[in-house]
ROBANU-260946 format. One line per 5 residues: number of its first residue (from 1); their letters; for each residue y negated, z negated, x of N, C-alpha, C, CB. Coordinates in Angstrom, 2 decimals, decimal comma, always signed. Atoms other than C-alpha are relative to their C-alpha. Glycine has a CB too. Layout:
N
NUM = A = Y:Z:X:Y:Z:X:Y:Z:X:Y:Z:X  ...;
END
This chain:
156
1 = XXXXX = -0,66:-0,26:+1,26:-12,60:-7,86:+15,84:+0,64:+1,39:+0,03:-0,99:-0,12:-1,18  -0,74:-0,97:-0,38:-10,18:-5,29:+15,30:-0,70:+1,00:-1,27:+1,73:-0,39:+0,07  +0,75:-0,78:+0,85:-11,88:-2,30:+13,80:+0,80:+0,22:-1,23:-0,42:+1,26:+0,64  -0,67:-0,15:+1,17:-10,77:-1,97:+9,76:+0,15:+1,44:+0,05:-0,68:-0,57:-1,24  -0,56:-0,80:-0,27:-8,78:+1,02:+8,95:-0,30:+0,44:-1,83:+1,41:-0,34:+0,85;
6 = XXXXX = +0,01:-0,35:+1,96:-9,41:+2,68:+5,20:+1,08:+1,18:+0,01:-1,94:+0,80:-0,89  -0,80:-1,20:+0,92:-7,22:+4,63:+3,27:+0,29:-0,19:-1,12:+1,18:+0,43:+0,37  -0,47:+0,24:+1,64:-6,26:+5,46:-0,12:+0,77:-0,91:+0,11:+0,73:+1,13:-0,86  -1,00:+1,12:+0,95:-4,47:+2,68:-2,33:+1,37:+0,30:-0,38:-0,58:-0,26:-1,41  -1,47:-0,34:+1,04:-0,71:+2,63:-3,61:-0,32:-1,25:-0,85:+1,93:-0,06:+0,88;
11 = XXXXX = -0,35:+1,14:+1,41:+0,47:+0,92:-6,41:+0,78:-1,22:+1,03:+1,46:+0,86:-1,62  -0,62:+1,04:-0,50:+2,28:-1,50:-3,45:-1,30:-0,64:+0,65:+1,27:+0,38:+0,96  +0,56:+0,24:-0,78:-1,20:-2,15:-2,31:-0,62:-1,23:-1,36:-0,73:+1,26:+0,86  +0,79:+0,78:+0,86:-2,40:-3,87:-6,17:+0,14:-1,60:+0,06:+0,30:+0,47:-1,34  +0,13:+1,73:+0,14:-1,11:-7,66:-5,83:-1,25:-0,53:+1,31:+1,96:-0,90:+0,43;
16 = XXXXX = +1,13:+0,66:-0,84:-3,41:-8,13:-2,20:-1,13:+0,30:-0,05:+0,10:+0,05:+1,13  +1,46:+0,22:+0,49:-6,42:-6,24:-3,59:-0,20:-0,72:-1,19:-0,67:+1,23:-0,22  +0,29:+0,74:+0,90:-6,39:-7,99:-6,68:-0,19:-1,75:+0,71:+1,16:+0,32:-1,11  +0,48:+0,91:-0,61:-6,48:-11,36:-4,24:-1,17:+0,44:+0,73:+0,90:-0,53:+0,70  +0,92:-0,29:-1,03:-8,89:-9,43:-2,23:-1,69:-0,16:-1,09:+0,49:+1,84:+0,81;
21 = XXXXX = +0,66:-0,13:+0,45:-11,19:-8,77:-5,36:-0,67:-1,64:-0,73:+0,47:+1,08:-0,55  -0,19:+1,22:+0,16:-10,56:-12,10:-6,45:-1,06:-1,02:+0,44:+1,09:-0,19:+0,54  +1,32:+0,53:-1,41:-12,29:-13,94:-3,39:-1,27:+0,09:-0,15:-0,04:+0,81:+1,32  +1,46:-0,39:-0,40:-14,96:-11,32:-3,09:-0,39:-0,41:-1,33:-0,42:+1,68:+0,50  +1,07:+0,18:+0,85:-16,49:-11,61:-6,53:-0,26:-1,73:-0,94:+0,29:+1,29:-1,04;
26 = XXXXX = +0,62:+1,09:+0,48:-16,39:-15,34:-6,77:-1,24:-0,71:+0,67:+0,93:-0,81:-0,11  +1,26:+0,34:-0,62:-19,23:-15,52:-4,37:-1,26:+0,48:-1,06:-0,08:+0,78:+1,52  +1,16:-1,08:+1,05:-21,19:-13,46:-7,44:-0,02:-1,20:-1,30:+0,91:+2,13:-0,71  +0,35:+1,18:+0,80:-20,40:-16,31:-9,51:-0,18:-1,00:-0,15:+0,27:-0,18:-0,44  +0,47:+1,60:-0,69:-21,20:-19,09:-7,42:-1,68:+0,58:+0,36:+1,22:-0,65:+1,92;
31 = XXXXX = +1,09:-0,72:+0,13:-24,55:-16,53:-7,40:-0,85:-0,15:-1,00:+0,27:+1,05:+0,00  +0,98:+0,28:+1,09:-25,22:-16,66:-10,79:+0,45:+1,89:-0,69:-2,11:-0,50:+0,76  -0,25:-1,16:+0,91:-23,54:-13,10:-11,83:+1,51:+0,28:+0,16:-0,92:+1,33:+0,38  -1,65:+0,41:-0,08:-19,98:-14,01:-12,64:-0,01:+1,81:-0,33:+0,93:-1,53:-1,52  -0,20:-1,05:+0,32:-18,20:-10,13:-12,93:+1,80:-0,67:-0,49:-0,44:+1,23:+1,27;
36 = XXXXX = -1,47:+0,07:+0,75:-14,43:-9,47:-14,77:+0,94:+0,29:+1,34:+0,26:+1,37:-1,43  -0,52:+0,11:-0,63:-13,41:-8,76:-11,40:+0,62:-0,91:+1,13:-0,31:+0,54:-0,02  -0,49:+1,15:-0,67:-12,92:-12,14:-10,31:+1,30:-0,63:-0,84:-1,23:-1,06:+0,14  -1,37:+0,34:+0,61:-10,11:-12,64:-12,79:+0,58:+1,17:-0,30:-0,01:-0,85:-1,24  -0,51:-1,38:-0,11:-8,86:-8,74:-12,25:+1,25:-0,87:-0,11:-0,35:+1,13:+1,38;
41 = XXXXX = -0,95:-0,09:+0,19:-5,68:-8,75:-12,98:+1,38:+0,88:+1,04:-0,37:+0,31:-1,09  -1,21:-1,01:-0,81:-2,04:-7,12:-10,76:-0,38:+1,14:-0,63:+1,79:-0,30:-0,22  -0,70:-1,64:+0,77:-1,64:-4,53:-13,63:-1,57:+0,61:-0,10:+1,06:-0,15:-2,13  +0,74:-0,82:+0,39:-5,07:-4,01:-14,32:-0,58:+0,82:+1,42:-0,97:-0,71:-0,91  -0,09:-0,87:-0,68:-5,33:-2,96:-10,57:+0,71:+1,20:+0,33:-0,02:-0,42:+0,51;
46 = XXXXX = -1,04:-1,39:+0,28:-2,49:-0,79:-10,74:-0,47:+0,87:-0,63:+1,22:-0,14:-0,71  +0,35:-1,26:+0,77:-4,00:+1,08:-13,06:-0,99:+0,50:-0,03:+0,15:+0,02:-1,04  +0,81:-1,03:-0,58:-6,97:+1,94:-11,54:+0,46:+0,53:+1,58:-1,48:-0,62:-0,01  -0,53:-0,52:-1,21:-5,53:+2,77:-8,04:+1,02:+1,38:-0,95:+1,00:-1,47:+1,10  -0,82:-0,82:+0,35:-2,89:+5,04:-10,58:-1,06:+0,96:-0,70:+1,17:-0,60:-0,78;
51 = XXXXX = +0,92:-0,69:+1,07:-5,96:+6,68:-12,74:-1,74:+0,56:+0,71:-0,23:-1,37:-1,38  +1,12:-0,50:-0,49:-8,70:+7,00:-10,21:+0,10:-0,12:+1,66:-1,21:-0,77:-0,66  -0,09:+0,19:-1,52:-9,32:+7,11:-6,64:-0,33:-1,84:+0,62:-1,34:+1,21:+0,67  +0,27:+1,61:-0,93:-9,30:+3,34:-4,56:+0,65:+0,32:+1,19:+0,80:-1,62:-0,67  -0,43:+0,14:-1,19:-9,47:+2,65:-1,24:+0,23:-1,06:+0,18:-0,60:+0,38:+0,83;
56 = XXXXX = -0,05:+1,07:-0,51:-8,56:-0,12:+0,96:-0,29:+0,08:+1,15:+0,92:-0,53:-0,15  +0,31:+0,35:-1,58:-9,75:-1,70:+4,12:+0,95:-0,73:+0,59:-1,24:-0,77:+0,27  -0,86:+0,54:-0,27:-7,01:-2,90:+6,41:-0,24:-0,60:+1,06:+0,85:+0,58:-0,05  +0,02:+0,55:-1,94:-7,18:-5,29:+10,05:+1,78:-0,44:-0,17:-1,52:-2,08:+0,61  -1,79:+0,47:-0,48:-3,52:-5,64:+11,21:+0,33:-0,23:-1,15:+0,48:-1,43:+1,05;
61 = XXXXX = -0,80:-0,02:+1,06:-2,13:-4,54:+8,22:+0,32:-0,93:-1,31:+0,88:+0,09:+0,54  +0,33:+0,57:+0,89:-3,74:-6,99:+6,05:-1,09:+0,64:-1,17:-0,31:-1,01:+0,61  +1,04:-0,48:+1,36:-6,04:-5,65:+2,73:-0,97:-0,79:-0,14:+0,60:+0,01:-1,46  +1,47:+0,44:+0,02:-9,57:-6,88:+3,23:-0,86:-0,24:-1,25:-0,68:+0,93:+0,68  +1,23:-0,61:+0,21:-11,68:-4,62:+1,21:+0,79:+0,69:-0,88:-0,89:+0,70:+1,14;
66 = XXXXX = -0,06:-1,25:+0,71:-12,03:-2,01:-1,32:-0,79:+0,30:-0,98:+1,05:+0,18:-0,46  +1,19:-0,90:+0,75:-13,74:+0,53:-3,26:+0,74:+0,81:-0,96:-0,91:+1,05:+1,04  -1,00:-0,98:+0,70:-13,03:+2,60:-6,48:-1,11:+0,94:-0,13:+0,87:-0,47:-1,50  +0,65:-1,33:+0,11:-14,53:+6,02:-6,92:+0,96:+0,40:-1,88:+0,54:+1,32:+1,85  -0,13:-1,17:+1,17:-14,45:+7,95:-10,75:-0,75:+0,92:-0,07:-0,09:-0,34:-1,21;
71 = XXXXX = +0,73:-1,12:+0,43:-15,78:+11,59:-11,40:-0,38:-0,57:-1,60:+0,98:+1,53:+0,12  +0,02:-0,13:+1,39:-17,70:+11,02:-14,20:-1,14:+1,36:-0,91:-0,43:-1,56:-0,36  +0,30:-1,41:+0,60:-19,22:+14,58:-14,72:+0,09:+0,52:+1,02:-1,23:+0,36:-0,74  -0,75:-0,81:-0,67:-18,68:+17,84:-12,22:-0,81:-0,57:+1,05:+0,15:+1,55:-0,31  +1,13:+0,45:-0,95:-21,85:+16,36:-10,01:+0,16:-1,58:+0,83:-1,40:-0,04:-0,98;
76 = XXXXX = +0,16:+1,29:-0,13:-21,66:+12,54:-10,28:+1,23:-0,53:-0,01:-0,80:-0,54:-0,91  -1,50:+0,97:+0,19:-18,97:+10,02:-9,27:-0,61:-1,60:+0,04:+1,37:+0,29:+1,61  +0,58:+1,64:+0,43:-19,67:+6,19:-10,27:+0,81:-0,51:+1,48:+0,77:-0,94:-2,01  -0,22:+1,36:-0,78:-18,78:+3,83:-7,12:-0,17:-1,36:-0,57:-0,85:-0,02:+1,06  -0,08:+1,53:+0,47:-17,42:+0,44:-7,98:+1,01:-1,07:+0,55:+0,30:+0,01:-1,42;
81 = XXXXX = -1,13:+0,96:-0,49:-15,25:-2,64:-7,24:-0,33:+0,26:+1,60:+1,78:+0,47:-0,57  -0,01:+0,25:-2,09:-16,32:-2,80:-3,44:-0,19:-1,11:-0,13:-1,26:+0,67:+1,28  -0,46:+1,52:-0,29:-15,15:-6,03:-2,49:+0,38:+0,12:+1,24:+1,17:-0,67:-0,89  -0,08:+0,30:-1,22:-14,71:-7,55:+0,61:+0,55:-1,47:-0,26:-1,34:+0,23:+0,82  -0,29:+1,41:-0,02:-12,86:-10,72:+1,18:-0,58:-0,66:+0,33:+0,73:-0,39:+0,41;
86 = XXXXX = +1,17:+0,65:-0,76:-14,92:-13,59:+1,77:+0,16:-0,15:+1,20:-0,37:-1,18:-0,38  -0,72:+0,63:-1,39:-13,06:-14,79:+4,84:-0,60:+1,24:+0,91:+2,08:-0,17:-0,01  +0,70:-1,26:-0,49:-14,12:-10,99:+6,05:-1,40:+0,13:-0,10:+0,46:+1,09:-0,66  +1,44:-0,30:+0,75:-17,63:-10,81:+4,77:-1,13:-0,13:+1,36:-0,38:-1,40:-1,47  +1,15:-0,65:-0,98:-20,82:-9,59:+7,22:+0,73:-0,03:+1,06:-1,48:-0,75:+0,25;
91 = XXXXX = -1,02:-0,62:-1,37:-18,15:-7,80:+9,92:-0,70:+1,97:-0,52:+2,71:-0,47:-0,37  +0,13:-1,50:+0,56:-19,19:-4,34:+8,11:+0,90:+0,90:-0,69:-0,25:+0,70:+0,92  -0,94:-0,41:+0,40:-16,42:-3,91:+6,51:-0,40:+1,05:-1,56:+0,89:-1,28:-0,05  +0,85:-0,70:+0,67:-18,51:-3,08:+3,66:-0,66:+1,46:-0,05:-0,68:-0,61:+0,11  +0,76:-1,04:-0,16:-20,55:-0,62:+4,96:+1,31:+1,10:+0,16:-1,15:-0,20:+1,28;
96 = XXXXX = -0,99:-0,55:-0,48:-17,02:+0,77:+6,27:+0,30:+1,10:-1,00:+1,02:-0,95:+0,28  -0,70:-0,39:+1,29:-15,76:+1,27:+2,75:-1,00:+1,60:-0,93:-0,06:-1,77:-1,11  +0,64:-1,11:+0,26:-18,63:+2,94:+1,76:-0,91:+1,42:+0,90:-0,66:-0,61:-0,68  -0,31:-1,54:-1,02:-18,88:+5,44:+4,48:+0,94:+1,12:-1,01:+1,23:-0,47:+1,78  -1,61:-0,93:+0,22:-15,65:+6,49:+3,69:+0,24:+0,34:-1,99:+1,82:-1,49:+0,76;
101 = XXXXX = +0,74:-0,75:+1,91:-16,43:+6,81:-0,57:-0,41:+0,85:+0,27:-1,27:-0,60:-1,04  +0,76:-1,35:-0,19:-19,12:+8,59:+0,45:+0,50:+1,45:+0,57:-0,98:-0,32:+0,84  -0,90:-1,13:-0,93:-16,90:+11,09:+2,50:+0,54:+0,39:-0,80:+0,94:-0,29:+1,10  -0,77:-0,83:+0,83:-14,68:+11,54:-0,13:-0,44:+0,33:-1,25:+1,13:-0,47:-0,15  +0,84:-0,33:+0,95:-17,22:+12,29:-2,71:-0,58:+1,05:+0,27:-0,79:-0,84:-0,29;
106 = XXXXX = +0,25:-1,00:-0,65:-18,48:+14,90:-0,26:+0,93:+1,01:-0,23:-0,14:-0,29:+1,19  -0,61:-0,92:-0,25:-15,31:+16,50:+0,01:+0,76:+0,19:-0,72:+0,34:+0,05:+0,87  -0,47:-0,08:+0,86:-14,59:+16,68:-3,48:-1,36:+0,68:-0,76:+0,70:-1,21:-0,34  +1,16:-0,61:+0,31:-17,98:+18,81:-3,61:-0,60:-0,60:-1,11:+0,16:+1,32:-0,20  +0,62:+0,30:+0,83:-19,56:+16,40:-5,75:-1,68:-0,46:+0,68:+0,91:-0,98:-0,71;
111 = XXXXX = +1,81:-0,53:-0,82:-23,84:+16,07:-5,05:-0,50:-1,76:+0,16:-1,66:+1,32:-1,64  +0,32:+1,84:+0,84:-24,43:+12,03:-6,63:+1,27:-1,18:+0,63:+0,38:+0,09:-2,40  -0,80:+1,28:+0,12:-22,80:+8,66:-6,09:-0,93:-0,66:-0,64:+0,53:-0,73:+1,29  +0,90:+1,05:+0,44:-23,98:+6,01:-8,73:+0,97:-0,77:-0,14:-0,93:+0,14:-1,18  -0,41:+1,52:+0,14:-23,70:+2,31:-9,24:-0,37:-0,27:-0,71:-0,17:-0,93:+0,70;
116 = XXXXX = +0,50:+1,19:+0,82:-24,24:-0,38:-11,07:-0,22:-1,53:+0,88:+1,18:-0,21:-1,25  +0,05:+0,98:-0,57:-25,63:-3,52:-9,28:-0,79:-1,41:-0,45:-0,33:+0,49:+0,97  +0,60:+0,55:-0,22:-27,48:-6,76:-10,50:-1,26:-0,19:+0,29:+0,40:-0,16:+0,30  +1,13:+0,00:-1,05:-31,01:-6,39:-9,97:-0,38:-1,25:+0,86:-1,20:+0,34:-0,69  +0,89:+1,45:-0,97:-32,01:-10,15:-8,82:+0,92:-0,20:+0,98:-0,29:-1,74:-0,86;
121 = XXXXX = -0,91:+0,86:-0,90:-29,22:-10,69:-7,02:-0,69:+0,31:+1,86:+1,99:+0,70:-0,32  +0,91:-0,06:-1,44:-30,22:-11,42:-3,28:-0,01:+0,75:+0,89:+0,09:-0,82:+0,72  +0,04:-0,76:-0,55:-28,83:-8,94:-1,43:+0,65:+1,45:-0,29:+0,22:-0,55:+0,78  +0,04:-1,37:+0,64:-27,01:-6,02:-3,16:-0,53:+0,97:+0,31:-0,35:+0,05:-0,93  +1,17:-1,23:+0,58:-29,78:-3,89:-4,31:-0,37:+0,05:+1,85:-1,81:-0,71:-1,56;
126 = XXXXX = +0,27:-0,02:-1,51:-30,86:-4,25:-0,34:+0,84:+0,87:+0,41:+0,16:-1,25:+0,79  -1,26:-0,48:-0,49:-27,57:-3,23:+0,84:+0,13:+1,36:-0,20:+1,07:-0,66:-0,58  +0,05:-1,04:+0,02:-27,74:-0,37:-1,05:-1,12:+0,97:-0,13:+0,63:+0,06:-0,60  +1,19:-1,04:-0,77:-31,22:+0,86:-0,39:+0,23:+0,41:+1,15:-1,30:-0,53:+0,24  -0,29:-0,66:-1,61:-30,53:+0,60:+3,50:+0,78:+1,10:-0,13:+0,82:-0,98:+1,12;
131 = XXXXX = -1,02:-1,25:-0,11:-27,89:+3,15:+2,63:-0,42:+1,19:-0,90:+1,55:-0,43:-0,48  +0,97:-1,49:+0,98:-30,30:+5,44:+0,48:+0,22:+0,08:-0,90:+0,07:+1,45:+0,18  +0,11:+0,81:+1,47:-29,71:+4,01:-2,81:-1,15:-0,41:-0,92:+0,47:-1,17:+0,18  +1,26:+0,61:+0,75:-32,61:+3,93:-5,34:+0,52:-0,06:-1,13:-1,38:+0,74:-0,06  -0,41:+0,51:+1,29:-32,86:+2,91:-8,70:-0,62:+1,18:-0,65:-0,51:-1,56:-0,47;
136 = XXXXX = +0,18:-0,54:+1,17:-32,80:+5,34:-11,17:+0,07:-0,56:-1,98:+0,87:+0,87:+0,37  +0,22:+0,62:+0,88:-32,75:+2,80:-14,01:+1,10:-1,10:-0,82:-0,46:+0,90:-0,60  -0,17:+1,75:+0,47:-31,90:-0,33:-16,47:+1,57:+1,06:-0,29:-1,34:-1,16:-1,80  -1,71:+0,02:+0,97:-27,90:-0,86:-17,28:+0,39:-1,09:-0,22:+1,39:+0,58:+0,67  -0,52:+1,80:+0,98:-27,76:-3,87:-19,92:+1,39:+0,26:-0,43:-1,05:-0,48:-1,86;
141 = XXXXX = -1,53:+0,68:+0,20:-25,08:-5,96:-19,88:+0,10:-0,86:-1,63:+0,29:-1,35:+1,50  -0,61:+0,86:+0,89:-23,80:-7,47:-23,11:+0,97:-1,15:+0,58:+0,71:+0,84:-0,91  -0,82:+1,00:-0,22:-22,36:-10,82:-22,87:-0,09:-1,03:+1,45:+1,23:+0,70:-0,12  +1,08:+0,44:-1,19:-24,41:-11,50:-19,87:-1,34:-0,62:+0,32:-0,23:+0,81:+0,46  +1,55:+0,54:-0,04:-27,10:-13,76:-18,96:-0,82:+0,88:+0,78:-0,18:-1,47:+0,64;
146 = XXXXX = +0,76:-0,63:-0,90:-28,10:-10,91:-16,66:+0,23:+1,46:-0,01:+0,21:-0,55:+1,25  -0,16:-1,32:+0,29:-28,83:-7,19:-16,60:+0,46:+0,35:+1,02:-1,00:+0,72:-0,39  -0,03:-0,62:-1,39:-28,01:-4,48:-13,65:-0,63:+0,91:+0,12:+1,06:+0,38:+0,47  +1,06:-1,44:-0,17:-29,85:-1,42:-12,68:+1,15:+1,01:+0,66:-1,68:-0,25:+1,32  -0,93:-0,66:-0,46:-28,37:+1,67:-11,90:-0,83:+0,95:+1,47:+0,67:+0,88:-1,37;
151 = XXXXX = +0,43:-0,55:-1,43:-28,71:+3,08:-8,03:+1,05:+1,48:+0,13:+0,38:-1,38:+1,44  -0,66:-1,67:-0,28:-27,98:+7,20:-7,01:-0,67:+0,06:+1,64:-0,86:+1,66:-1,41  +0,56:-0,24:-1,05:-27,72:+8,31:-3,80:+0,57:+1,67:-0,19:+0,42:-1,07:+1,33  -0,67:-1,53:+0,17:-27,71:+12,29:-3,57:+0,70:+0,45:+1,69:-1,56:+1,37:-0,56  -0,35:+0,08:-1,45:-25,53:+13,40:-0,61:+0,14:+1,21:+0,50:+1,17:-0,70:+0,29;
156 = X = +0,80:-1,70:-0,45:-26,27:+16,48:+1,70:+1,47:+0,82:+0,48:-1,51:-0,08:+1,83;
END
């Protein structure tokens, strides 16, 4: 496999992650934790790639993957929307994405990355322990048959 390539998002990149996000989070609702990012929208990607940091994962100049990063105080930046296409899915493309968050959360001297993940779901919360992810606590969902927990990793 040809190793994936990350870099920031353009606004010419929102119609194939919005298929990309598409994909990935209907495996979450063939799971049992449907998210809003399986019916994301063109514009409403545009306007987080225009309003916050997103990456993408690329193989031969196709859009895989991706991750969005927000500062949401001078310390902490929320990680979200990491998606992976299914057709892509356990290559590491994943782990890829969030390398490379993590890097640029580093070098935007911030200390935290948190999430939001699902607690039951089967592998998640896993995913992001192996990567030094604990739970610092409950984040209820309204409108959801299911809650999430929130995971911090502090980074050195």
């Amino acid at each position: 496999m040809t190793e994936p390539q990350i870099r920031r998002a353009t606004v010419t990149d929102a119609e194939k992650l919005t298929q990309v996000y598409r994909s990935a989070y209907r495996e979450n609702r063939r799971l049992g934790f449907p998210a809003k990012a399986e019916s994301v929208t063109r514009s409403e990607v545009a306007d987080w790639i225009w309003k916050r940091q997103v990456y993408v994962a690329e193989i031969d100049d196709e859009v895989v993957g991706g991750v969005r990063l927000e500062a949401t105080d001078s310390a902490r930046v929320k990680l979200s929307r990491l998606g992976v296409h299914e057709s892509q899915k356990g290559k590491g493309i994943g782990g890829r994405l969030m390398d490379h968050a993590e890097e640029a959360v580093r070098n935007r001297s911030h200390t935290t990355v948190w999430l939001t993940t699902p607690e039951k779901h089967p592998y998640l919360p896993g995913f992001y322990r192996r990567r030094g992810y604990e739970k610092t606590g409950e984040y209820p969902l309204e409108n959801r048959r299911y809650d999430e927990i929130v995971m911090e990793k502090r980074l050195q």
